[in-house]
gemmi code that builds the backbone of each chain (N, CA, C; Angstrom):
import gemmi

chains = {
    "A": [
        ("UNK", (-66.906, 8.335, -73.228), (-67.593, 9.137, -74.214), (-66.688, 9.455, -75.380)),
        ("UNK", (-67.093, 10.302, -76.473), (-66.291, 10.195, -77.250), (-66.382, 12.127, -77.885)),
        ("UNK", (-65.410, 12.759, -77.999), (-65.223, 14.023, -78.641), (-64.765, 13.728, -79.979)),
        ("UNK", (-65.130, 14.525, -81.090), (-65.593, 14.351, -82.456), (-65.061, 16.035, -83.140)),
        ("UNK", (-64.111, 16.177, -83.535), (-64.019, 17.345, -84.206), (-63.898, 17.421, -85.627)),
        ("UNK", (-64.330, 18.599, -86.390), (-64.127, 18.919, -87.754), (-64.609, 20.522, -88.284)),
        ("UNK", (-63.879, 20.678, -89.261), (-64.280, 21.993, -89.743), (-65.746, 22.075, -90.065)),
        ("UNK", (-66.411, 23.227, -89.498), (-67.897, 23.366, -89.847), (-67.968, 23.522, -91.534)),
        ("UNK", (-67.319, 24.506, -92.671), (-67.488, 24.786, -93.717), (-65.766, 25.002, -94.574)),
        ("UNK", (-66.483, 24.550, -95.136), (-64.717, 24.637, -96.754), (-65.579, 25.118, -97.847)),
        ("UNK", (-64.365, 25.898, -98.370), (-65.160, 26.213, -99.921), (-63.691, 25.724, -101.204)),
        ("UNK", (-63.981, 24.921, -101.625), (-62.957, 24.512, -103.027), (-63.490, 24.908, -104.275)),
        ("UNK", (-62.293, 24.776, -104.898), (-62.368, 24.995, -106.830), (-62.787, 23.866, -107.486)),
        ("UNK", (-63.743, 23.620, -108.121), (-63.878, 22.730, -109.202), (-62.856, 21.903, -109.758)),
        ("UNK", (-62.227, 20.750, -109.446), (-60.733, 20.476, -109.932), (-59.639, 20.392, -109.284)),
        ("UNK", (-59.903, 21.018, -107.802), (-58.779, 21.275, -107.316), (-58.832, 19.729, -105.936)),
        ("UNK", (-58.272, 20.025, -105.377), (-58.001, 18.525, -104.234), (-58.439, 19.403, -102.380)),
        ("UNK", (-59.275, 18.886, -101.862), (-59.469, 19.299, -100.387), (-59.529, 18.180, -99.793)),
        ("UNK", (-58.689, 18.539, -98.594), (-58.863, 17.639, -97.007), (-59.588, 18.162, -96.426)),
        ("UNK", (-60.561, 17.484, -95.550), (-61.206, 17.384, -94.435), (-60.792, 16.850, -93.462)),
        ("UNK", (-60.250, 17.494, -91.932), (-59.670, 16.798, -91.416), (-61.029, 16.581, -90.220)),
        ("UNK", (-60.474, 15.500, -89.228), (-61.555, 15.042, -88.211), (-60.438, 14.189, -87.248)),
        ("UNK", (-60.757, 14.537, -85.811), (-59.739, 14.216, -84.678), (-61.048, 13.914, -83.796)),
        ("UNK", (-60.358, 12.972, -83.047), (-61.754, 12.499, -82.092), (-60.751, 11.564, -80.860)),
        ("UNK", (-61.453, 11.557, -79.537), (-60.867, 10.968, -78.685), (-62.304, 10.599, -78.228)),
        ("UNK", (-61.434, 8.974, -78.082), (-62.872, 7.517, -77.190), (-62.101, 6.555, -76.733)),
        ("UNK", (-62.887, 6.167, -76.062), (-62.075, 5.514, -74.889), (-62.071, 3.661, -75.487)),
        ("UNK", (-62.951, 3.742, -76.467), (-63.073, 2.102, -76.957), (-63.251, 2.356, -78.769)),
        ("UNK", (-61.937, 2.478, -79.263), (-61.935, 3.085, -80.956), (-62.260, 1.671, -81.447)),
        ("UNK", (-62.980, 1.549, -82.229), (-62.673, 0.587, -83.103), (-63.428, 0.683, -84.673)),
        ("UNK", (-62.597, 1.768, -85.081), (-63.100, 2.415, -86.374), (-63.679, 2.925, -87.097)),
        ("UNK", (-63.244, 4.301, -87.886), (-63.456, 5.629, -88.258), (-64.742, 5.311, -90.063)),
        ("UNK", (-65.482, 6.154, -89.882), (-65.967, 5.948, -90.909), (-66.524, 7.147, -91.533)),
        ("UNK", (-66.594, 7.684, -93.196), (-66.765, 9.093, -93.262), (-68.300, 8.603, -94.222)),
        ("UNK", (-68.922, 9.987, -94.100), (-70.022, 9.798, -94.843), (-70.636, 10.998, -95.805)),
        ("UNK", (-70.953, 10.714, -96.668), (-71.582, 12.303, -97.560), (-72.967, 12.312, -97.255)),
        ("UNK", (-73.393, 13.289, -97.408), (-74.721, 13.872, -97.120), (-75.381, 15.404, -97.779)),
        ("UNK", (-76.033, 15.021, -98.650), (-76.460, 16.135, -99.485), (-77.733, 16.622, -99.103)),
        ("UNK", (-78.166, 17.960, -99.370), (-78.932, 18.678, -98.079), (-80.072, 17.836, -98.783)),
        ("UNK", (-81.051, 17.379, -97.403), (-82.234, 16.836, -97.399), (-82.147, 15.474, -97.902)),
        ("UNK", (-81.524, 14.925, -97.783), (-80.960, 13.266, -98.109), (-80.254, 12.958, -96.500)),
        ("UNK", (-80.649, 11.491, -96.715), (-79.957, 10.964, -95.894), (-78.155, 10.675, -95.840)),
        ("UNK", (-77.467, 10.130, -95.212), (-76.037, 9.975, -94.943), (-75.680, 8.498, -95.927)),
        ("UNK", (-74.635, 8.789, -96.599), (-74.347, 7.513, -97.396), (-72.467, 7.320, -96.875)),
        ("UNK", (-72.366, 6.075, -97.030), (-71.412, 5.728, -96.811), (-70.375, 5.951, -97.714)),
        ("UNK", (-69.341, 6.892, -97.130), (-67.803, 6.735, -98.126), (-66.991, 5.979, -98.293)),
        ("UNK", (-66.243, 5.754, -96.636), (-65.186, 4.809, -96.662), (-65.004, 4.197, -95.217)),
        ("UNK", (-64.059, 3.654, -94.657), (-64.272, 3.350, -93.030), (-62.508, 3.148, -93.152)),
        ("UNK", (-62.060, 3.190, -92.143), (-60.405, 2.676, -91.482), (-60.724, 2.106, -89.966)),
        ("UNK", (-59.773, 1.054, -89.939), (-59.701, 0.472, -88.713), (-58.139, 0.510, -88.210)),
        ("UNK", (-57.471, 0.510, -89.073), (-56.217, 0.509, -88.959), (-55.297, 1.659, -89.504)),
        ("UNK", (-54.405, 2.283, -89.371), (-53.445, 3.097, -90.062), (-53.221, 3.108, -90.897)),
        ("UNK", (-53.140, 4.138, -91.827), (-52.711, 3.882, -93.079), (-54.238, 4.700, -94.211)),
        ("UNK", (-53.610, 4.945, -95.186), (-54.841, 5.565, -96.405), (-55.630, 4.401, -97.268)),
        ("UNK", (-56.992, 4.609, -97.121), (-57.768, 3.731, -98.379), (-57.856, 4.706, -99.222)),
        ("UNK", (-58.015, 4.104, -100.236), (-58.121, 4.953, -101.606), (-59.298, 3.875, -102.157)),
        ("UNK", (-60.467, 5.247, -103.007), (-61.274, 4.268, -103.520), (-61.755, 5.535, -104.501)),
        ("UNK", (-61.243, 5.343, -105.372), (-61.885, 6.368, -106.920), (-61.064, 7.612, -106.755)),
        ("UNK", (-61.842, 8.973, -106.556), (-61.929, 10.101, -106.645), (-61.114, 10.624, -104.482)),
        ("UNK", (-62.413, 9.062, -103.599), (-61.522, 9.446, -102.513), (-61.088, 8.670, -101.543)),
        ("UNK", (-59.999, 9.470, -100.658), (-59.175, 8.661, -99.794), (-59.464, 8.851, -98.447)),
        ("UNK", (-59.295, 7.986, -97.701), (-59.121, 8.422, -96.280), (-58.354, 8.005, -95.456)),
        ("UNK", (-57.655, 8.709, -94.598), (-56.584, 8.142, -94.225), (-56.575, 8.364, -92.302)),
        ("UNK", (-56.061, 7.523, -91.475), (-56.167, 7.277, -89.775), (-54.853, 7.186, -89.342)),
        ("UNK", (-54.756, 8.027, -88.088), (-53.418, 7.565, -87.657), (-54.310, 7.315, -85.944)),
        ("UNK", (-54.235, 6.150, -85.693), (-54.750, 6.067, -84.441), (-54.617, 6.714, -83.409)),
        ("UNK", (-52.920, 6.577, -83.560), (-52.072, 7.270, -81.714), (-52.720, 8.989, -82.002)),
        ("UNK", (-52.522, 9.015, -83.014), (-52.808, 10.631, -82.872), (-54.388, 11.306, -82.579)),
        ("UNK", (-55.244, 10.488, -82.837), (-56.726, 10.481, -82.940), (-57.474, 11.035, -84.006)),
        ("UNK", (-56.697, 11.180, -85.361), (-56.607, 12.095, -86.361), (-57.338, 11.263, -87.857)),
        ("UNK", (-58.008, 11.893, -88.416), (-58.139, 11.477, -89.981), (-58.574, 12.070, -90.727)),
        ("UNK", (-58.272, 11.819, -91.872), (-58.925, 12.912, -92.935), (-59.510, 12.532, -94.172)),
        ("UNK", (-60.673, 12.954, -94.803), (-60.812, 12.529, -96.079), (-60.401, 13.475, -97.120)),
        ("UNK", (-59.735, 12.834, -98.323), (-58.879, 13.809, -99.525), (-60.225, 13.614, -100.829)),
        ("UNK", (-60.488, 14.548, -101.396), (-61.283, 14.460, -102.476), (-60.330, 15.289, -103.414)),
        ("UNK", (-60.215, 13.965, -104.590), (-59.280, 14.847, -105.914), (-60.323, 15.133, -106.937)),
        ("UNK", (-60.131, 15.555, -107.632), (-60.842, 16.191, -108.993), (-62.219, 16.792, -108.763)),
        ("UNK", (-62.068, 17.679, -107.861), (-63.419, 18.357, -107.588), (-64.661, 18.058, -108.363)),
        ("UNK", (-65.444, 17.805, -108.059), (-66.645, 18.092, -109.026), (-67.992, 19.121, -108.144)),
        ("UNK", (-68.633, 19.930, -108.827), (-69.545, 20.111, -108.338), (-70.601, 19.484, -107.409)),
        ("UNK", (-70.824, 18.410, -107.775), (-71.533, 17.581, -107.360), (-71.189, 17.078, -105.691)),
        ("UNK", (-69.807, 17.252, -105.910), (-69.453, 16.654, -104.556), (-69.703, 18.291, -103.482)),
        ("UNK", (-70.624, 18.724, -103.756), (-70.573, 19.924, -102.461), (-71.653, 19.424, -101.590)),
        ("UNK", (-71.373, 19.045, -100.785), (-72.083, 18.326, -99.590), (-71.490, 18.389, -98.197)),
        ("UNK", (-72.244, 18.091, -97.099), (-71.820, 18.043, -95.652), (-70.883, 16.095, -95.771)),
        ("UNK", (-69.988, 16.659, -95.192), (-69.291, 15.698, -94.663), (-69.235, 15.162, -93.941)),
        ("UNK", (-69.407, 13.742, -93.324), (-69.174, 13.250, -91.808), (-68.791, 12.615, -90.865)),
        ("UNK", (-67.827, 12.426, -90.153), (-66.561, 11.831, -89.639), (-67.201, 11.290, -88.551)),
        ("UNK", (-67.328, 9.944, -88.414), (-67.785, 8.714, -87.510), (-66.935, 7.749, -86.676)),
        ("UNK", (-67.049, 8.050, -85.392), (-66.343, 6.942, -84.480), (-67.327, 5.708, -84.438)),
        ("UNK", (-67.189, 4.618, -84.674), (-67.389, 3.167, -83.950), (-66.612, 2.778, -82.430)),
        ("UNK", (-67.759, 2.924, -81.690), (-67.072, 2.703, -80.300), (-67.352, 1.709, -79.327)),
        ("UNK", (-66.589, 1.041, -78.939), (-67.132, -0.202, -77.683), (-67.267, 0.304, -76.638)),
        ("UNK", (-68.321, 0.560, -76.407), (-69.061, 1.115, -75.196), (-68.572, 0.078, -73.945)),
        ("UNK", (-68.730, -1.428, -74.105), (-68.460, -2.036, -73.580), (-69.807, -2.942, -73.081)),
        ("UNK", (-71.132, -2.547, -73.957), (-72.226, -3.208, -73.930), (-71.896, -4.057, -75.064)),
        ("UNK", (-70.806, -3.989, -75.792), (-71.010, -4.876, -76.847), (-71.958, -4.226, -78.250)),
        ("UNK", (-72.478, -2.855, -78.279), (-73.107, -2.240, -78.843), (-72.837, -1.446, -79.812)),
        ("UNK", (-71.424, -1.366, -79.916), (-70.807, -0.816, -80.983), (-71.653, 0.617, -81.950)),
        ("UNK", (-71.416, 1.810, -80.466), (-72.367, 2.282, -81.509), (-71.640, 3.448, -82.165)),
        ("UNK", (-71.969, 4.384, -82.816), (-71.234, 5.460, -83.847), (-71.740, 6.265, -83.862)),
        ("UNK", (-70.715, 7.177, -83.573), (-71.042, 8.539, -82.882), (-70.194, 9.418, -84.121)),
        ("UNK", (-71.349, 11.003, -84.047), (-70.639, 11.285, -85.649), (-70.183, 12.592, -84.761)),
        ("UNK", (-69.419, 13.372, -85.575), (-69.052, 14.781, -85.542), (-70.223, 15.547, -86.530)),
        ("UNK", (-70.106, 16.941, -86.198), (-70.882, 17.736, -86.341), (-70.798, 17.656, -87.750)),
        ("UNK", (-69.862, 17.405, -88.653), (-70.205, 17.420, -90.212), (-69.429, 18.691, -90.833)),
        ("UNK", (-68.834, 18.517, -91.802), (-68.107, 19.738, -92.487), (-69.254, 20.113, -93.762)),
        ("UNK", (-69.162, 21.009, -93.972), (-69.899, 21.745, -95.455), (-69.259, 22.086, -96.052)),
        ("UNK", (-69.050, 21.084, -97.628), (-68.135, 21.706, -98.655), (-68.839, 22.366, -99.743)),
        ("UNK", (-68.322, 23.439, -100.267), (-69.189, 24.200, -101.138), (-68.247, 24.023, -102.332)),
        ("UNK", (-68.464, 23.497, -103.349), (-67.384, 23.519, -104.271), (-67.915, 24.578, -105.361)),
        ("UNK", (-66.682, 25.352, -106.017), (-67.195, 26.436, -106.852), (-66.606, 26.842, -107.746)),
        ("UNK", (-67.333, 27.546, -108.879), (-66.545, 26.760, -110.368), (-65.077, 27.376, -110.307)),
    ],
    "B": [
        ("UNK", (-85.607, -5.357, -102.827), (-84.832, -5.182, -101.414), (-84.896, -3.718, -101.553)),
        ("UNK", (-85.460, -2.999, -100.262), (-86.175, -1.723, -99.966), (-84.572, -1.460, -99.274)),
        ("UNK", (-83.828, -1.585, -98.367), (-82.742, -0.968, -97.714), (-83.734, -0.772, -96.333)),
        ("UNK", (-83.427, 0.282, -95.808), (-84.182, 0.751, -94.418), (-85.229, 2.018, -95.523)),
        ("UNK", (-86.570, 1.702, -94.779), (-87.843, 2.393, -94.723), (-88.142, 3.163, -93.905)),
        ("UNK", (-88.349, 4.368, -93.653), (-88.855, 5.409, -92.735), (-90.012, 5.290, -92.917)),
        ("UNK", (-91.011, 5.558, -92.367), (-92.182, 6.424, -92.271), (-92.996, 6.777, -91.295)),
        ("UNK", (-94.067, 7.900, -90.730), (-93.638, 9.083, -92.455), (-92.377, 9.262, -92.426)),
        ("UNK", (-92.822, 10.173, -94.083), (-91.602, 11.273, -94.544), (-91.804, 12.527, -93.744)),
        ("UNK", (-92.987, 12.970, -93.212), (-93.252, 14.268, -93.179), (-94.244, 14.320, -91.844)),
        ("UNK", (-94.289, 14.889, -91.016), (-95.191, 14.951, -90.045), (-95.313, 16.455, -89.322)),
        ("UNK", (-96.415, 16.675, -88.922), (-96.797, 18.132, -87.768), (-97.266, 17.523, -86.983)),
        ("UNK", (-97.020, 18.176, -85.906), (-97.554, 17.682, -84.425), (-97.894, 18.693, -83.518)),
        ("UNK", (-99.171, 18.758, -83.140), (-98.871, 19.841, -81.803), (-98.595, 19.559, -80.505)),
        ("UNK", (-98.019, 20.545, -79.937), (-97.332, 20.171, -78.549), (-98.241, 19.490, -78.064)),
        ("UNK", (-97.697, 18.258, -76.981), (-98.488, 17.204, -76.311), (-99.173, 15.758, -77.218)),
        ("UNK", (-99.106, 15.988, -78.450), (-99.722, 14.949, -79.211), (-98.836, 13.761, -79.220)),
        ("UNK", (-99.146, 12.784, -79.578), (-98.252, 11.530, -79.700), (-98.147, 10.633, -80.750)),
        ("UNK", (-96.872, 10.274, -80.952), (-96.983, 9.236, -82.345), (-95.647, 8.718, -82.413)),
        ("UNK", (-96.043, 7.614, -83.320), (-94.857, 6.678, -83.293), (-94.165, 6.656, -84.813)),
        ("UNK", (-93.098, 6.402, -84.813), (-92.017, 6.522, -86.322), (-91.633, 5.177, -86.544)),
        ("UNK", (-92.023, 4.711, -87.780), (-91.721, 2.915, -87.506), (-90.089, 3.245, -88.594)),
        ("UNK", (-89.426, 2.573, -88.593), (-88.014, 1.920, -89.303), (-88.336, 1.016, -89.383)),
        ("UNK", (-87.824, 0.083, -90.833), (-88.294, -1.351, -91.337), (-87.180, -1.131, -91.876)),
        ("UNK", (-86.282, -2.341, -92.157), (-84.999, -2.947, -92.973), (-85.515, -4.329, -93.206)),
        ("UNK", (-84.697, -4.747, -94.425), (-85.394, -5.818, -95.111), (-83.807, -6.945, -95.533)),
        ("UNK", (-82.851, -6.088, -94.732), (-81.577, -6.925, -94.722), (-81.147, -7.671, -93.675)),
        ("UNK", (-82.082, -8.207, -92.640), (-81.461, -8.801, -91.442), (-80.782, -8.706, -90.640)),
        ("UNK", (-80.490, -7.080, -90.570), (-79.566, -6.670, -89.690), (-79.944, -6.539, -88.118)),
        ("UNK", (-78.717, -6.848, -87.470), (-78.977, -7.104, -85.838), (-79.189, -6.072, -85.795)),
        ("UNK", (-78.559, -4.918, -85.923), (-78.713, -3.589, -85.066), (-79.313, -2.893, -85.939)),
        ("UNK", (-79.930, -1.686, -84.679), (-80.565, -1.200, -85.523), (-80.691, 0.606, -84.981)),
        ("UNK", (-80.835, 1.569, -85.181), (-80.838, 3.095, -84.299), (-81.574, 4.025, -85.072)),
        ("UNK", (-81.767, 5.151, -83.456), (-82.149, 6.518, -83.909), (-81.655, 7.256, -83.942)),
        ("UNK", (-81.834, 8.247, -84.875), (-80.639, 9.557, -84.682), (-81.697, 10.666, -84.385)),
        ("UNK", (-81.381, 11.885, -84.429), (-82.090, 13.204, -85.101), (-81.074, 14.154, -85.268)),
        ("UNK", (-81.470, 14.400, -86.519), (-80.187, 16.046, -86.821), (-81.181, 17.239, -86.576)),
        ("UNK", (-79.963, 18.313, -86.148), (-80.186, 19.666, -86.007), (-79.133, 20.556, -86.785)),
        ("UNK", (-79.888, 21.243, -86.857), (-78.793, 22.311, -87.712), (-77.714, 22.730, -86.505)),
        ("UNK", (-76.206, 22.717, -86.929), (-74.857, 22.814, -86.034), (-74.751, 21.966, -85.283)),
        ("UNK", (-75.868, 20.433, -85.075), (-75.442, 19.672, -83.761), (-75.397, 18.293, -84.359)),
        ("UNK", (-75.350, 18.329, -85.726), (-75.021, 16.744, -85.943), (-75.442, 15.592, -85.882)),
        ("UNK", (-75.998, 14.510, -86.660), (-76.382, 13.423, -85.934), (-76.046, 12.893, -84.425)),
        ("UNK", (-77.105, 12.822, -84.048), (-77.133, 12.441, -82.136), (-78.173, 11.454, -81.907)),
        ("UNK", (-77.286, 9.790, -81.443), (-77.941, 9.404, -81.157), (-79.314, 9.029, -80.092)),
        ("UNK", (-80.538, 9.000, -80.240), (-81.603, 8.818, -79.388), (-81.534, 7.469, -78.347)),
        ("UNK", (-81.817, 6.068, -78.962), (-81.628, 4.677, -78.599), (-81.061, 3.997, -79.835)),
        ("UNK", (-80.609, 2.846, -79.589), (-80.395, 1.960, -80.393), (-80.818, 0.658, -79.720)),
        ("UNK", (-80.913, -0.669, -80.946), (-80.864, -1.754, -80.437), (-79.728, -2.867, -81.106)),
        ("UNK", (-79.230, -3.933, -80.197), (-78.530, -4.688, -81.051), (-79.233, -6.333, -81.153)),
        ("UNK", (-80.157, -6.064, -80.956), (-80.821, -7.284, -81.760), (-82.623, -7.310, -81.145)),
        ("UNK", (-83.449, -8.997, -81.659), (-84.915, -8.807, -81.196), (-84.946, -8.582, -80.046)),
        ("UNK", (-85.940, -7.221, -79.065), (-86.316, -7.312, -78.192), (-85.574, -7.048, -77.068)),
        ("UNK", (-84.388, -6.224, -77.245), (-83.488, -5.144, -76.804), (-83.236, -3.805, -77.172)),
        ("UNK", (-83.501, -3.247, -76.335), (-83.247, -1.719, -76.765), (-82.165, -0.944, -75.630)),
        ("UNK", (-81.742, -0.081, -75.946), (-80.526, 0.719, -75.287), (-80.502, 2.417, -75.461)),
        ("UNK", (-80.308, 2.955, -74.045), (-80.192, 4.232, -74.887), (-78.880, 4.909, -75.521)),
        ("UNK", (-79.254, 5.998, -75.847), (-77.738, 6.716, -76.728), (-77.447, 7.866, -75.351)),
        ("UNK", (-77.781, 8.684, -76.273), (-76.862, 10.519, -76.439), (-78.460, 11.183, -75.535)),
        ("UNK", (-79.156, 11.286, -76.406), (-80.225, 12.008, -75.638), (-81.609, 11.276, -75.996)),
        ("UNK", (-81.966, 10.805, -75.024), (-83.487, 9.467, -74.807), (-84.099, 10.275, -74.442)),
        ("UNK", (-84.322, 11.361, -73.476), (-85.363, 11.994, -72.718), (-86.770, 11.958, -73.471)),
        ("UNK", (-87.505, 11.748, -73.529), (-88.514, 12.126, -74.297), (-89.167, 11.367, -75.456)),
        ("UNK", (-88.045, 10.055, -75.370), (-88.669, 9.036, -76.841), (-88.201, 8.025, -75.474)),
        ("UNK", (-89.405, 6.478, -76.303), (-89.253, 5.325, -76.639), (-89.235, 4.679, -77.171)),
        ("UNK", (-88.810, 3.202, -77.339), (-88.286, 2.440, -78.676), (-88.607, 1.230, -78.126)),
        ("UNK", (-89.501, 0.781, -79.204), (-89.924, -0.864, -78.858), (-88.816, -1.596, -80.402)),
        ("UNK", (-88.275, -3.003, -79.872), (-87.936, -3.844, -81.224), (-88.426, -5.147, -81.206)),
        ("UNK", (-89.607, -5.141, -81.338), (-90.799, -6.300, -81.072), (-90.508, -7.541, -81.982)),
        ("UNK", (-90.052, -6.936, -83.467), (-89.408, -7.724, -84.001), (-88.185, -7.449, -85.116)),
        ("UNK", (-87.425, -7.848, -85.532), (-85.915, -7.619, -85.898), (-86.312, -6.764, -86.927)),
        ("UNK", (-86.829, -7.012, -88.188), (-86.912, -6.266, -88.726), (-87.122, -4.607, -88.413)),
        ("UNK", (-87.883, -4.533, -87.437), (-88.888, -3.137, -87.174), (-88.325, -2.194, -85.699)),
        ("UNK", (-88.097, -0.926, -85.573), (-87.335, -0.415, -84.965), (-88.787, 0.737, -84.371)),
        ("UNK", (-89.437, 0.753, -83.627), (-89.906, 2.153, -83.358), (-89.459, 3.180, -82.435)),
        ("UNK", (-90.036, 4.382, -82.512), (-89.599, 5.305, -81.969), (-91.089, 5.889, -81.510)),
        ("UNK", (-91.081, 6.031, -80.017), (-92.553, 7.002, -80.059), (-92.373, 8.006, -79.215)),
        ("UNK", (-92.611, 9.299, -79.168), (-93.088, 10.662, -78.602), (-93.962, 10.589, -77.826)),
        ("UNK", (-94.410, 10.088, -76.905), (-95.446, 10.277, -75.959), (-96.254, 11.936, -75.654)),
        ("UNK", (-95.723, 12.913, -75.666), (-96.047, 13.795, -75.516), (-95.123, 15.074, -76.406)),
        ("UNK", (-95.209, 15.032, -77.311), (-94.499, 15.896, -78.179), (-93.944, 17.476, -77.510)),
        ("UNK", (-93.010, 17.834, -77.850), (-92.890, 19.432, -77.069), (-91.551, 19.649, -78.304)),
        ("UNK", (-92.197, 21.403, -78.539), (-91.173, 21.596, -79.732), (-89.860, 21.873, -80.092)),
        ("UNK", (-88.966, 21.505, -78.924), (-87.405, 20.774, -78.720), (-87.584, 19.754, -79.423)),
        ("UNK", (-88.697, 18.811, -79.872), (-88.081, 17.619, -80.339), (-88.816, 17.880, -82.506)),
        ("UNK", (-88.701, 19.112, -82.807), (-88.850, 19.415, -83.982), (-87.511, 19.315, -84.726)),
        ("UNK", (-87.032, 18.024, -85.603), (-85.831, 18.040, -85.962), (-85.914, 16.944, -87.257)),
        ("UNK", (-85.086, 16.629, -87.833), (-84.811, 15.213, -88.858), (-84.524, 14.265, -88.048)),
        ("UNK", (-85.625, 12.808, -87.938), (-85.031, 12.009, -87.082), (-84.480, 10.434, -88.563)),
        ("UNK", (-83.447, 10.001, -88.079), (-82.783, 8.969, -89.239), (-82.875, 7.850, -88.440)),
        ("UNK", (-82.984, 6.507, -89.166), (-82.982, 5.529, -88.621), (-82.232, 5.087, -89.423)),
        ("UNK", (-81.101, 4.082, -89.220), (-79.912, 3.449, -89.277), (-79.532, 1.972, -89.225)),
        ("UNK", (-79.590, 0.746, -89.790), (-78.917, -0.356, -89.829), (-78.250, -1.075, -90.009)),
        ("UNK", (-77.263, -1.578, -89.159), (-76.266, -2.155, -89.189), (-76.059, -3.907, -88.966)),
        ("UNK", (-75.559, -4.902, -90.137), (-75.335, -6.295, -89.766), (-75.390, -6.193, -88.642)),
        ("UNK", (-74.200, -6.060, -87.686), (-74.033, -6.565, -86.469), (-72.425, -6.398, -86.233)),
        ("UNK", (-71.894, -7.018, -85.114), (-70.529, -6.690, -85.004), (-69.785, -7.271, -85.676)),
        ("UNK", (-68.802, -6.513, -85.979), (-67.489, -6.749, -87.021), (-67.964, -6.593, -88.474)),
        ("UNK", (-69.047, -5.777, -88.596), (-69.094, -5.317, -90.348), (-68.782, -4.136, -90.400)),
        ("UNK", (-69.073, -3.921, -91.095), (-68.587, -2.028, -91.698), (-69.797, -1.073, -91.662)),
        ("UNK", (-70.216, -0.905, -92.840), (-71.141, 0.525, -92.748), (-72.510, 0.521, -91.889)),
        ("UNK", (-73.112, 1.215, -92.085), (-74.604, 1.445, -91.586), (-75.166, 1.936, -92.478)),
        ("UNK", (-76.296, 1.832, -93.013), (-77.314, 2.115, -93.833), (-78.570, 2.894, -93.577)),
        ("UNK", (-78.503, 3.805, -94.058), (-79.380, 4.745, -93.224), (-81.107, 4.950, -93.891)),
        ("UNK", (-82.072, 5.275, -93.552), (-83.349, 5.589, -94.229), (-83.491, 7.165, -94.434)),
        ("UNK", (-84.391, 7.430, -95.587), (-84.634, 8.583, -96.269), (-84.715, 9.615, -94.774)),
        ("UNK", (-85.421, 9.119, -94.173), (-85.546, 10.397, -92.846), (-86.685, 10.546, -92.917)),
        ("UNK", (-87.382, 11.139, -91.470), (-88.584, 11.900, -91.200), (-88.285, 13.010, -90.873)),
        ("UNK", (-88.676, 13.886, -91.330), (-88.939, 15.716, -91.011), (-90.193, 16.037, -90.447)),
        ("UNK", (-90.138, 15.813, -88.863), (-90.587, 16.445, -87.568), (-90.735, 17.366, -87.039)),
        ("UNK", (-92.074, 18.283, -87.164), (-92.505, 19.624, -86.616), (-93.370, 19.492, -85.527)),
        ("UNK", (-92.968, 20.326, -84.622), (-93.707, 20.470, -83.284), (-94.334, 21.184, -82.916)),
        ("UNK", (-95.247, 21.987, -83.318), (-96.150, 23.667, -83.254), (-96.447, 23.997, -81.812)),
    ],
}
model = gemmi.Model(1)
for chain_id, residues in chains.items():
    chain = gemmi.Chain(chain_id)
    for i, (resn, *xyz) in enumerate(residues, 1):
        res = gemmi.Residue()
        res.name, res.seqid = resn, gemmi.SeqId(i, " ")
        for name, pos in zip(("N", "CA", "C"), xyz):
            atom = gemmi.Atom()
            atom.name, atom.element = name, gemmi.Element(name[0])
            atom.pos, atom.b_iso = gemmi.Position(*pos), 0.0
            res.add_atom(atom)
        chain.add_residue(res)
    model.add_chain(chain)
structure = gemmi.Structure()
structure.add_model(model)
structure.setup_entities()
């Protein structure tokens, strides 16, 4: 099975830089994926890691350290816009070959001017 | 190219009634799933399938079934509705193994009176 943690709520400055962190233990990892979600919308894709190390893509990053079970997504230059639930996704080999993805409960960022 | 299709958007049900939630993707993707969110509990998966005419369960099945009669089309049906299962249910598609994201549909918003 797989345990999925993250902060329920953050509140940031307009401008300023927040981590979201997310730790998860599974017994078949095979890569982390984060997602935004704005209330009453569906989940869109941010970024994914399979391996160690930070992607960077615009505004955000995300970064995995496997051994540790740890990752986080960094959002720089705040914008309003980005105040949304967050959501930190295991891809897991069940071992049906089914690869399925299991999320954590989701962080809520409130960004504020 | 539609992405994944829910429908409905919107449904009431009274306890014991029955109905089915179709998902349609128009990208050929093998896999395919259900979720439902709750407020504090996160996307949780229901069933999934990874290709025609297989289905699998998740996290919590009790109470739904899922036909995938054909690749495109994913259902979900309630046989007897009871208002534990009043929630956002998402349907989700994914290529298949070794791609990246999942693609999710607008959602149905599910009431159970």
């Amino acid at each position: 099975g797989q345990n999925i943690d993250q902060p329920t709520e953050m509140t940031a400055t307009e401008g300023a830089i927040v981590q979201i962190n997310c730790t998860y233990q599974t017994s078949g990892f095979n890569g982390l994926f984060w997602y935004q979600q704005h209330a009453g919308e569906a989940p869109t894709f941010l970024s994914y890691n399979v391996l160690d190390g930070l992607e960077e893509k615009g505004r955000f990053s995300s970064f995995l350290s496997r051994s540790k079970g740890y990752s986080y997504l960094l959002l720089k230059e705040l914008q309003m816009k980005d105040s949304a639930s967050y959501l930190c996704a295991v891809r897991d080999d069940s071992g049906a070959g089914s690869y399925q993805l299991t999320f954590g409960k989701g962080t809520k960022l409130s960004v504020i001017p | 190219n539609a992405g994944v299709t829910q429908t409905p958007k919107f449904r009431v049900l009274k306890t014991g009634q029955s109905m089915t939630l179709l998902c349609a993707q128009d990208m050929n993707h093998e896999y395919m799933y259900w979720y439902r969110q709750d407020p504090g509990m996160g996307l949780r998966l229901i069933h999934y399938s990874v290709g025609e005419g297989t289905t699998a369960k998740g996290e919590v099945p009790d109470g739904y079934n899922v036909s995938r009669l054909k690749k495109q089309n994913f259902l979900l049906g309630l046989e007897s509705a009871a208002p534990s299962q009043t929630s956002v249910y998402f349907c989700a598609s994914r290529v298949g193994v070794g791609d990246t994201e999942a693609f999710f549909g607008q959602g149905t918003r599910l009431t159970v009176v």
